[in-house]
ROSE-4610 file (N, C-alpha, C; in Angstrom, 1 decimal, always signed):
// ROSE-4610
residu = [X/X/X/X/X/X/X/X/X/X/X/X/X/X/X/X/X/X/X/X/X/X/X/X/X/X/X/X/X/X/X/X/X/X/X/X/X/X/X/X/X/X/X/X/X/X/X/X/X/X/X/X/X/X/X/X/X/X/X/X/X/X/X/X/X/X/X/X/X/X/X/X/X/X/X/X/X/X/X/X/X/X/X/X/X/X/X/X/X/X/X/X/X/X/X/X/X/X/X/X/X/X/X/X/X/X/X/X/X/X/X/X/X/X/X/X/X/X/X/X/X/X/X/X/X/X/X/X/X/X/X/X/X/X/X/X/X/X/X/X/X/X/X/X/X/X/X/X/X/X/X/X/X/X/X/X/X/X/X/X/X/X/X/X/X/X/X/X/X/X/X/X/X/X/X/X/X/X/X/X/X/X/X/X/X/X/X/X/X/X/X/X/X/X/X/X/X/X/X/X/X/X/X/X/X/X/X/X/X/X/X/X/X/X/X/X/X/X/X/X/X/X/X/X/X/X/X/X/X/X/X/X/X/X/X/X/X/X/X/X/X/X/X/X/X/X/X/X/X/X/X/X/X/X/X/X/X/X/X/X/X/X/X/X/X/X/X/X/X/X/X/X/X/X/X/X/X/X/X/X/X/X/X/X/X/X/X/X/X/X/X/X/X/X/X/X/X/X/X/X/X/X/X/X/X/X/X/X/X/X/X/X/X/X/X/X/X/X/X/X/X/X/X/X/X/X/X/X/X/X/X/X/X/X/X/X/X/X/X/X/X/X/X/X/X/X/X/X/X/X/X/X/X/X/X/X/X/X/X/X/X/X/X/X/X/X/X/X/X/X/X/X/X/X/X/X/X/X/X/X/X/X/X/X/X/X/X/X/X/X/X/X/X/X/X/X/X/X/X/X/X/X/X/X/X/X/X/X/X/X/X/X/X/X/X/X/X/X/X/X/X/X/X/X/X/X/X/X/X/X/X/X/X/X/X/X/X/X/X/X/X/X/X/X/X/X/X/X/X/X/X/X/X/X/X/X/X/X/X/X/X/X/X/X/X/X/X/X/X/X/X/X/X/X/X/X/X/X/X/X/X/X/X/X/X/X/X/X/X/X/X/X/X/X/X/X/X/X/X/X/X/X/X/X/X/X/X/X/X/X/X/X/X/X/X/X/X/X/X/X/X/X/X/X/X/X/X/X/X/X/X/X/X/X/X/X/X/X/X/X/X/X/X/X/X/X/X/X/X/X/X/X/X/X/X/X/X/X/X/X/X/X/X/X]
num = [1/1/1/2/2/2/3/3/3/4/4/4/5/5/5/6/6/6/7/7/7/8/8/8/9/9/9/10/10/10/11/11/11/12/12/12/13/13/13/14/14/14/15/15/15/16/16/16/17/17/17/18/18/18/19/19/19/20/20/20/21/21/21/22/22/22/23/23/23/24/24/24/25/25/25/26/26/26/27/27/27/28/28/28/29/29/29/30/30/30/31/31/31/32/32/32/33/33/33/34/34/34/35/35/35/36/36/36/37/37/37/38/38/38/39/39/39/40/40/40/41/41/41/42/42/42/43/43/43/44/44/44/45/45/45/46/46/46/47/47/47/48/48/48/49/49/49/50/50/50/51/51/51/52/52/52/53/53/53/54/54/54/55/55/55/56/56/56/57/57/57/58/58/58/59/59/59/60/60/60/61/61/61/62/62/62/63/63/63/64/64/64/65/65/65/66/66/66/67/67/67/68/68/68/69/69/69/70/70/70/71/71/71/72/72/72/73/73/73/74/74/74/75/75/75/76/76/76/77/77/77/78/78/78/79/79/79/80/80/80/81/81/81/82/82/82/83/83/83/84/84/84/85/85/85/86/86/86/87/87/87/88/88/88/89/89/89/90/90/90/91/91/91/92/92/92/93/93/93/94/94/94/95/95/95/96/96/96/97/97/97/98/98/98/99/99/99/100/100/100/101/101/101/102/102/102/103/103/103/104/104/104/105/105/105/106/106/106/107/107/107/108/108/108/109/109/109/110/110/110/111/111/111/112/112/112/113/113/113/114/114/114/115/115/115/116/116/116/117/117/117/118/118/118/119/119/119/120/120/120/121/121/121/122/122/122/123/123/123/124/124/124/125/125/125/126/126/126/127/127/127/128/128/128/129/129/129/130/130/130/131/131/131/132/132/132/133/133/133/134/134/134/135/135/135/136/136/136/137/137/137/138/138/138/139/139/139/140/140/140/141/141/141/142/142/142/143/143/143/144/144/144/145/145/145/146/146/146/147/147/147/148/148/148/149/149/149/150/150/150/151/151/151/152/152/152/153/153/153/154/154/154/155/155/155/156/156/156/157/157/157/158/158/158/159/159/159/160/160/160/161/161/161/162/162/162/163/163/163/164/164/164/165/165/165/166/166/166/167/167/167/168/168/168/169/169/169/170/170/170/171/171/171/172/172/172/173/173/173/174/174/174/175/175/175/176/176/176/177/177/177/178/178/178/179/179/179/180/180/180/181/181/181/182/182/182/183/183/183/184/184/184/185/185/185/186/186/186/187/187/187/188/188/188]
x = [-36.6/-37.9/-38.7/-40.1/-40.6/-41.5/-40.8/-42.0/-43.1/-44.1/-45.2/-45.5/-45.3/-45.8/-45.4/-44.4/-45.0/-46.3/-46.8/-47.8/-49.0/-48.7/-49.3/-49.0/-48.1/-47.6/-48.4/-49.0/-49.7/-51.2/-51.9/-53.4/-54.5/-55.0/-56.0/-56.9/-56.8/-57.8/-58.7/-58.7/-60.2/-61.2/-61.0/-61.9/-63.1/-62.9/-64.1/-64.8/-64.2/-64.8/-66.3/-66.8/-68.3/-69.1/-68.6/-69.3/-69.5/-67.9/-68.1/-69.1/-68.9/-70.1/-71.3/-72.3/-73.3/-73.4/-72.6/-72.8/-73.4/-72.5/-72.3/-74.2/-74.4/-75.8/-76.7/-76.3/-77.8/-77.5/-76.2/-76.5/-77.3/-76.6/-77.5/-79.0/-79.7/-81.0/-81.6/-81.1/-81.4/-81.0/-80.0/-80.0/-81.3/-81.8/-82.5/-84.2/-84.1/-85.4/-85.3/-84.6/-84.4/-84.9/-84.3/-84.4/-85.9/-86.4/-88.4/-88.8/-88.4/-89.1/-89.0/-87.6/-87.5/-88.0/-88.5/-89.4/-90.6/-91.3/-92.7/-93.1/-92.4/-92.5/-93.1/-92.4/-92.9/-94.2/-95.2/-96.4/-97.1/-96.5/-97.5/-98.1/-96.3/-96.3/-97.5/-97.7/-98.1/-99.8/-99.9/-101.3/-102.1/-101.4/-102.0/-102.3/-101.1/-101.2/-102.4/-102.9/-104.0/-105.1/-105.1/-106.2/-106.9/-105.9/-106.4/-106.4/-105.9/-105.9/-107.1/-107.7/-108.4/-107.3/-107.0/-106.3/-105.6/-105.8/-105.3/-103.6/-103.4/-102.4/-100.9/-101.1/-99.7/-99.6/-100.1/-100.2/-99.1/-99.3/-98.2/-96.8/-96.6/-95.7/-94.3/-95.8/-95.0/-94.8/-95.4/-94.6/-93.4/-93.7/-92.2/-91.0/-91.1/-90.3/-89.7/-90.5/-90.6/-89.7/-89.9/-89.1/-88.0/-87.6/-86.4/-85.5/-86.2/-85.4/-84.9/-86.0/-85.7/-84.9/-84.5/-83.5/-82.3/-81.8/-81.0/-80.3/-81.6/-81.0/-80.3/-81.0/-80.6/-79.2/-78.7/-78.0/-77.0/-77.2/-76.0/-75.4/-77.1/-76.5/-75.8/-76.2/-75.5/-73.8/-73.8/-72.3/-71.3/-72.1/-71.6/-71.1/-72.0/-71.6/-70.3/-70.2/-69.0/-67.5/-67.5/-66.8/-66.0/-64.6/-63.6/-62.5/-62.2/-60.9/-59.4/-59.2/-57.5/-56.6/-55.6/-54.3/-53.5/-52.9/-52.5/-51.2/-51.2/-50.1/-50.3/-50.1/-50.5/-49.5/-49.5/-48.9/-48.6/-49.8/-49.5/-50.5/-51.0/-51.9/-51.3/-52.5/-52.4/-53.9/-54.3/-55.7/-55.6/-56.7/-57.3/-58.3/-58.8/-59.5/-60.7/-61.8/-62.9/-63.8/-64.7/-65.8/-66.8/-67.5/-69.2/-69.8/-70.0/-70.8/-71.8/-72.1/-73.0/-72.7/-73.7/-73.9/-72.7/-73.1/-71.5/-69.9/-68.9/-67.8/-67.1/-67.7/-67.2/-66.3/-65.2/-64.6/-64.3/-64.5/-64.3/-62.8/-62.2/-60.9/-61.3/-60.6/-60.9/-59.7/-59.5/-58.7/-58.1/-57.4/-56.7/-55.7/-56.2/-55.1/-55.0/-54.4/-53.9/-53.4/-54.0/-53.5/-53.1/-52.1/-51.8/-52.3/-52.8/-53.5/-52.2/-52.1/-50.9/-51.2/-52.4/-52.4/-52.3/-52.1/-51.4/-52.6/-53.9/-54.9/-54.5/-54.8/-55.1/-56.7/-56.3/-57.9/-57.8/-58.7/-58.2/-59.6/-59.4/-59.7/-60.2/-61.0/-61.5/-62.7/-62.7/-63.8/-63.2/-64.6/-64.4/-63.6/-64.2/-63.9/-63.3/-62.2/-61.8/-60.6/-61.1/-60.7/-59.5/-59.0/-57.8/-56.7/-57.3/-56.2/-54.9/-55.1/-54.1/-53.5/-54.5/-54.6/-53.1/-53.5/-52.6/-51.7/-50.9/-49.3/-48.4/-48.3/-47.1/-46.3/-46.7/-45.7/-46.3/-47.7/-48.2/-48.6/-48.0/-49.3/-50.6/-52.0/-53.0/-54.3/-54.7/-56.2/-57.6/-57.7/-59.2/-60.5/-61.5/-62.4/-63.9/-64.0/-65.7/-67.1/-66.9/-68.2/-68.4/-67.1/-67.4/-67.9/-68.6/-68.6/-67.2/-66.2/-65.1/-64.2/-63.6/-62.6/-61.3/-60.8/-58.9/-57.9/-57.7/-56.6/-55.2/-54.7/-53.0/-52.3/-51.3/-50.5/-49.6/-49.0/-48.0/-49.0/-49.4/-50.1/-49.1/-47.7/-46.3/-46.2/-46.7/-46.6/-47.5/-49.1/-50.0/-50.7/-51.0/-52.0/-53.7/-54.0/-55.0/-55.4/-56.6/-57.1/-58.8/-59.1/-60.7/-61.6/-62.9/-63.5/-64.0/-64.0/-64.3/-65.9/-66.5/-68.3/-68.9/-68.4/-68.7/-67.7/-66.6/-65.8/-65.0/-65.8/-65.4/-63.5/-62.8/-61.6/-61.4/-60.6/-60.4/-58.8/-58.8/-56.7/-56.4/-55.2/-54.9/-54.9/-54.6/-54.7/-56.1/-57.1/-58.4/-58.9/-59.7/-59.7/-61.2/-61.8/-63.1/-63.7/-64.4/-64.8/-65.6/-65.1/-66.3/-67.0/-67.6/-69.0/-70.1/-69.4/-70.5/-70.0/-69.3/-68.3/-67.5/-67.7/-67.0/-65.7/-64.6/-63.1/-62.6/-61.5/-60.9/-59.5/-59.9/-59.1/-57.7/-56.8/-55.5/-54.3]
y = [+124.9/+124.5/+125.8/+125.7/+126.9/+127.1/+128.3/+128.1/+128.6/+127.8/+127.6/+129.1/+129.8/+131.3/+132.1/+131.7/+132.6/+132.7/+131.3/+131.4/+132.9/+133.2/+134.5/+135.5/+135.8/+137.2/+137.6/+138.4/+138.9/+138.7/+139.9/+139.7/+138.9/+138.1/+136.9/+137.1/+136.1/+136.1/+135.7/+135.0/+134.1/+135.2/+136.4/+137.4/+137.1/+136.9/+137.0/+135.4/+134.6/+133.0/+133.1/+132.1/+132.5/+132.4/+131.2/+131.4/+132.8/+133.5/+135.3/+136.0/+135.7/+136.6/+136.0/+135.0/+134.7/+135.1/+135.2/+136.0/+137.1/+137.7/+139.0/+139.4/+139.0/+138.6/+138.8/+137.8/+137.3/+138.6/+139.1/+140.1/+141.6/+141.6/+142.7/+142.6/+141.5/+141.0/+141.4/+140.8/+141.0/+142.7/+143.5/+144.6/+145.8/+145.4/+145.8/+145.5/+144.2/+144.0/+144.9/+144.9/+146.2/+147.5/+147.8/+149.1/+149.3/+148.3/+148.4/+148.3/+147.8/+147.6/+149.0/+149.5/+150.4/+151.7/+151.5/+152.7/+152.7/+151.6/+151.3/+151.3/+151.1/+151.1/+152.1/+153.1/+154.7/+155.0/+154.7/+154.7/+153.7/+152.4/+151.3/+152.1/+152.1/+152.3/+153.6/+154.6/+156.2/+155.8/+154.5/+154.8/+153.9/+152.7/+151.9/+153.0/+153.6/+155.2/+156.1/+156.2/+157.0/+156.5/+155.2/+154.4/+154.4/+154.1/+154.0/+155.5/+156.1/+157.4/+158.2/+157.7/+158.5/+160.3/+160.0/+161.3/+160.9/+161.6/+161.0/+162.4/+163.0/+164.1/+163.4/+161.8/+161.1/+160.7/+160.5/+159.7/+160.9/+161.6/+162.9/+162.7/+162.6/+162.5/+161.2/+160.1/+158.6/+158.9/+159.2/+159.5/+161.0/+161.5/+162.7/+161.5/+160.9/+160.1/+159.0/+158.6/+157.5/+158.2/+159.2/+160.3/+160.2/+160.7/+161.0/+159.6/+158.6/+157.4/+156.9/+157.3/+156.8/+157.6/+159.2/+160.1/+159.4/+159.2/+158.9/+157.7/+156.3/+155.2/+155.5/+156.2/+156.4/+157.4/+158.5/+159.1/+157.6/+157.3/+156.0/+155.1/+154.8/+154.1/+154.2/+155.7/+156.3/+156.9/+156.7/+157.2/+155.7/+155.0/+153.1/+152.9/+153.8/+153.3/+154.0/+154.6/+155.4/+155.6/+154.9/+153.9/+153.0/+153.5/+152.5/+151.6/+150.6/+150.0/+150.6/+150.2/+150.8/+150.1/+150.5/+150.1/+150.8/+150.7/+151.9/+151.0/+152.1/+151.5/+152.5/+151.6/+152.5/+153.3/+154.3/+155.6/+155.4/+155.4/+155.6/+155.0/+155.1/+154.1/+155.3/+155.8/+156.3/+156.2/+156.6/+156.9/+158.1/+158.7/+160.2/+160.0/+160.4/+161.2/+162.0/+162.0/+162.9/+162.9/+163.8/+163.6/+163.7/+162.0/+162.3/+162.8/+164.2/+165.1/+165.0/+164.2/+164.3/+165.7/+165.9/+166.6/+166.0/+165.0/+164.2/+164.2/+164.0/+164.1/+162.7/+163.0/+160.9/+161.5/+160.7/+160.5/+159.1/+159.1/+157.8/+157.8/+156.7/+156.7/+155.8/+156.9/+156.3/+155.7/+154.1/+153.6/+154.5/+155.1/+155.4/+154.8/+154.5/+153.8/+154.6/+155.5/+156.5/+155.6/+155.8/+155.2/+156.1/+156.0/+156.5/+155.9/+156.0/+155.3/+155.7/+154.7/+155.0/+156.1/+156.8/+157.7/+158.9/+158.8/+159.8/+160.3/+159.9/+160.4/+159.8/+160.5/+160.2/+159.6/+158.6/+157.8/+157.5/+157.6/+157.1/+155.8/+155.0/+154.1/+154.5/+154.7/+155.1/+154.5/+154.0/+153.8/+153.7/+153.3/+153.0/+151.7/+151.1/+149.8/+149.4/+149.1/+149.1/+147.8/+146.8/+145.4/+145.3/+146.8/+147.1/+147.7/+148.2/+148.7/+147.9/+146.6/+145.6/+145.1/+144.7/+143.6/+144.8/+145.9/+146.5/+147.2/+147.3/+147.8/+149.4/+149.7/+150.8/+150.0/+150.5/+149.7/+149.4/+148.7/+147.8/+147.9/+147.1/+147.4/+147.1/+147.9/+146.8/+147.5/+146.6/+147.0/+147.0/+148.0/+148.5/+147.9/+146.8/+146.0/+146.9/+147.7/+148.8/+148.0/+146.7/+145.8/+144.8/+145.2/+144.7/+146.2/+145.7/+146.7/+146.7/+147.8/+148.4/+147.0/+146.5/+145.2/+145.8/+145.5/+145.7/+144.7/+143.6/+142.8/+143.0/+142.4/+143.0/+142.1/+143.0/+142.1/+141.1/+141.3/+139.8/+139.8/+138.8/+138.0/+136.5/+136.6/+135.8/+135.5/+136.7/+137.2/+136.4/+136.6/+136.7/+135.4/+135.5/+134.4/+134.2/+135.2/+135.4/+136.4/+136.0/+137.0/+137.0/+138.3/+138.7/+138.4/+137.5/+137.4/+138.7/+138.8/+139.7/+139.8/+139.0/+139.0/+139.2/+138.4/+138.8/+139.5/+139.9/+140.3/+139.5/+138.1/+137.1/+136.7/+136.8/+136.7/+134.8/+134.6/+133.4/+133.0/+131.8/+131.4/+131.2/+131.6/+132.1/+130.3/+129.1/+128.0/+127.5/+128.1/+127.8/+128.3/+127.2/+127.2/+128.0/+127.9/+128.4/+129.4/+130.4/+131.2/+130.1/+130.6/+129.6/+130.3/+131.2/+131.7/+131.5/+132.1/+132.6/+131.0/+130.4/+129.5/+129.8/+130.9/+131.3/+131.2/+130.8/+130.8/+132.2/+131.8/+132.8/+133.2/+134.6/+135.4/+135.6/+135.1/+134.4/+134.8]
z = [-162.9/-162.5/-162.1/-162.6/-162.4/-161.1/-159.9/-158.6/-159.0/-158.0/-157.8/-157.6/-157.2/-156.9/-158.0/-159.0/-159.8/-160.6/-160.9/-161.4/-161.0/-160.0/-159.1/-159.5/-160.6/-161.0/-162.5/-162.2/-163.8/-163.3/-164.3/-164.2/-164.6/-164.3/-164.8/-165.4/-166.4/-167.4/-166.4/-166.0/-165.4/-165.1/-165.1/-164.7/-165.9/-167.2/-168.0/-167.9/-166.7/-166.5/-166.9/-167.6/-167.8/-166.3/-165.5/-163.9/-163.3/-163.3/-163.2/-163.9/-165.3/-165.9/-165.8/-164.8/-164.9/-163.4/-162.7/-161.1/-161.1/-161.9/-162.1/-162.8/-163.8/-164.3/-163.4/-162.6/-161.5/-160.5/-160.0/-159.4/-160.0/-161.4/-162.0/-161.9/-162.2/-161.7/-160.6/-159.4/-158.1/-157.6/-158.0/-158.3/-158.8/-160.1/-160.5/-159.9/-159.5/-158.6/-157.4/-156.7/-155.3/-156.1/-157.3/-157.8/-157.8/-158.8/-158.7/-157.5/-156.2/-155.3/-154.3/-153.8/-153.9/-154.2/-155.6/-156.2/-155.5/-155.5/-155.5/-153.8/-152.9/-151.2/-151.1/-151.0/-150.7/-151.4/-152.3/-153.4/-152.1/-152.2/-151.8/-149.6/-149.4/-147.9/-148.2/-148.5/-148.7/-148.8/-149.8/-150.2/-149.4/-148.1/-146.9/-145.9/-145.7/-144.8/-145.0/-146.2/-146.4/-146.4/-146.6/-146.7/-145.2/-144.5/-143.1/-142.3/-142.6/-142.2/-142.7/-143.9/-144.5/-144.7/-145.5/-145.5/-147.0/-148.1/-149.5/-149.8/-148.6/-149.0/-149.1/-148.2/-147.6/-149.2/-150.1/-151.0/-152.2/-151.8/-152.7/-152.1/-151.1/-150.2/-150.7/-150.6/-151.0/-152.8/-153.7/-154.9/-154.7/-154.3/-154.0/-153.8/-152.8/-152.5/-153.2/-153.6/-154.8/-156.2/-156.5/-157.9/-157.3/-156.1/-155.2/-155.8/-155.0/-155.5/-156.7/-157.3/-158.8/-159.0/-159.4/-160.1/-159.6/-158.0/-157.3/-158.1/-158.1/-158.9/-160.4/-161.2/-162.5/-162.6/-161.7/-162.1/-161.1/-160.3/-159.7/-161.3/-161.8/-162.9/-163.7/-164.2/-165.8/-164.7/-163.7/-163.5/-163.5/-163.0/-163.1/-164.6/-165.3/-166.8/-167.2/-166.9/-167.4/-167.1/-166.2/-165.4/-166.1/-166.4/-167.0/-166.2/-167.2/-166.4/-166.4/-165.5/-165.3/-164.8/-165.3/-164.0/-163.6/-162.5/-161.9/-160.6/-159.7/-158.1/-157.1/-156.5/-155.0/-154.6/-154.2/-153.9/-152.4/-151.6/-150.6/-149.8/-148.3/-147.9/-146.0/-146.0/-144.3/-143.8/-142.2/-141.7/-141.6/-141.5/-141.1/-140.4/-139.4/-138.2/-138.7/-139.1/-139.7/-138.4/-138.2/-137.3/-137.8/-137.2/-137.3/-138.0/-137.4/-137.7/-137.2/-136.0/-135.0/-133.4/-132.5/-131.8/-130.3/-130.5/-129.9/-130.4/-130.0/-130.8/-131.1/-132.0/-132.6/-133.6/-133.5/-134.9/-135.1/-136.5/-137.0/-138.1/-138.2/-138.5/-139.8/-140.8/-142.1/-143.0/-143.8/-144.1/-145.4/-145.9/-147.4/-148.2/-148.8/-149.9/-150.9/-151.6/-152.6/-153.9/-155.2/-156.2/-157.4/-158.4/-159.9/-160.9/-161.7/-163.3/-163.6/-164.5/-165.7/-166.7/-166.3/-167.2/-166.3/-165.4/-164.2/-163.4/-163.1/-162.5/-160.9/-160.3/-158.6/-158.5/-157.8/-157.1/-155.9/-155.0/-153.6/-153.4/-152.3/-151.7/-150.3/-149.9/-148.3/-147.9/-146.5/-145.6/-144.6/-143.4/-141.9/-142.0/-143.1/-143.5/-145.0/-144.5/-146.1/-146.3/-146.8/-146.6/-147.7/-148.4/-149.6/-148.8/-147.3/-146.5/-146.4/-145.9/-145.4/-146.5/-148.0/-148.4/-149.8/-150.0/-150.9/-150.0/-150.9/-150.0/-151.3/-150.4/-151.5/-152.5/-153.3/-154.8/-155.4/-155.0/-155.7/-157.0/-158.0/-159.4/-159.7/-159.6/-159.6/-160.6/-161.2/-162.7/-161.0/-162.0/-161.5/-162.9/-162.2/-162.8/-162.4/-163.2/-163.1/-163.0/-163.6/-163.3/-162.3/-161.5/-160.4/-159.0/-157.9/-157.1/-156.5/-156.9/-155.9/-155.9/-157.1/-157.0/-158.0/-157.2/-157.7/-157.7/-158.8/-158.8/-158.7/-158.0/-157.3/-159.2/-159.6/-160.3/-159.9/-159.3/-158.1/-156.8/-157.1/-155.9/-155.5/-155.7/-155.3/-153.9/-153.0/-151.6/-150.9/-151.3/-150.6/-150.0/-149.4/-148.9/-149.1/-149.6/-149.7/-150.6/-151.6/-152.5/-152.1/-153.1/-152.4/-153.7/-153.7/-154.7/-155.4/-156.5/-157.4/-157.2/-157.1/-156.9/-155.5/-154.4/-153.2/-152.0/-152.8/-151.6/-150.6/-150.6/-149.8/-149.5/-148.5/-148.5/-148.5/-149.4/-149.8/-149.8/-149.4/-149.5/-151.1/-151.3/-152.7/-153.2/-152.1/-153.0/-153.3/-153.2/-153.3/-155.1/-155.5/-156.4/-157.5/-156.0/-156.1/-155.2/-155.0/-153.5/-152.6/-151.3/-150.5/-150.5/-150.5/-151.1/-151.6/-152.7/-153.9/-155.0/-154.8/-156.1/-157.4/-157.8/-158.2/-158.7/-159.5/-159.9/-159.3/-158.3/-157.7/-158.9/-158.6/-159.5/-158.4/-159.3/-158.7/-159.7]
């Protein structure tokens, strides 16, 4: 008789679900709208400023700024693109202590998760906040998905209780068939 948990072992197709790829879609959309809007603030904010100020110099200022942005978006993009999939296992997983870098002495404790590509590259996992801390473990085998923001499918999900939507991050029970979310088919 076959258990129920192994169904959990191996990587899911459902990643290419067409629901996923129409999320995914709409976020590139809403993405791209930020991008134009973004650009255009600093132009619009610069040329209200001058209007009322009588002063037409702020108006160089808000496109300087506005270029800023744009190079910033474009080279973000063309690095997104380049961006492959992988799979790989986790190595190791500790915190480190960094500071601030404020005039006060703050340190903030950052999560790491250390990974291998099967093709032998090191990748690490880090933030204040890093919701891969708990959820991946030493050993683990797990594909790196580039079109999603920062998503990593575990190969045996047998253990778990819980998987993370591929689209919103959202932490969902592994018996859930959909995100409460976003709706989505949870990648399981």
């Amino acid at each position: 008789m076959l258990d129920l948990n192994e169904s959990y072992i191996g990587y899911s197709d459902k990643i290419h679900d067409p629901a996923i790829k129409a999320a995914l879609k709409k976020n590139k959309v809403a993405a791209f709208i930020f991008f134009i809007l973004l650009i255009l603030a600093p132009i619009v904010i610069s040329i209200i400023i001058s209007i009322k100020n009588d002063d037409n110099s702020v108006i160089a200022v808000g496109f300087g700024v506005s270029a800023v942005f744009f190079v910033f978006n474009v080279v973000y993009f063309l690095i997104g693109k380049t961006k492959r999939q992988w799979d790989g296992t986790v190595v190791k997983k500790y915190t480190e202590r960094k500071h601030s870098g404020g005039d006060n002495d703050t340190r903030m404790t950052y999560y790491v998760v250390e990974l291998r590509t099967d093709s032998g590259q090191k990748k690490k996992i880090s933030g204040t906040i890093n919701p891969w801390y708990d959820y991946l473990h030493e050993g683990d085998k797990v594909r790196y998905y580039p079109q999603f923001n920062n998503y990593y499918e575990k190969y045996d999900k047998s253990n778990d209780s819980y998987v993370y939507c591929p689209v919103c991050m959202s932490k969902n029970s592994i018996n859930d068939e959909f995100c409460k979310r976003c709706k989505v088919p949870v990648i399981k």
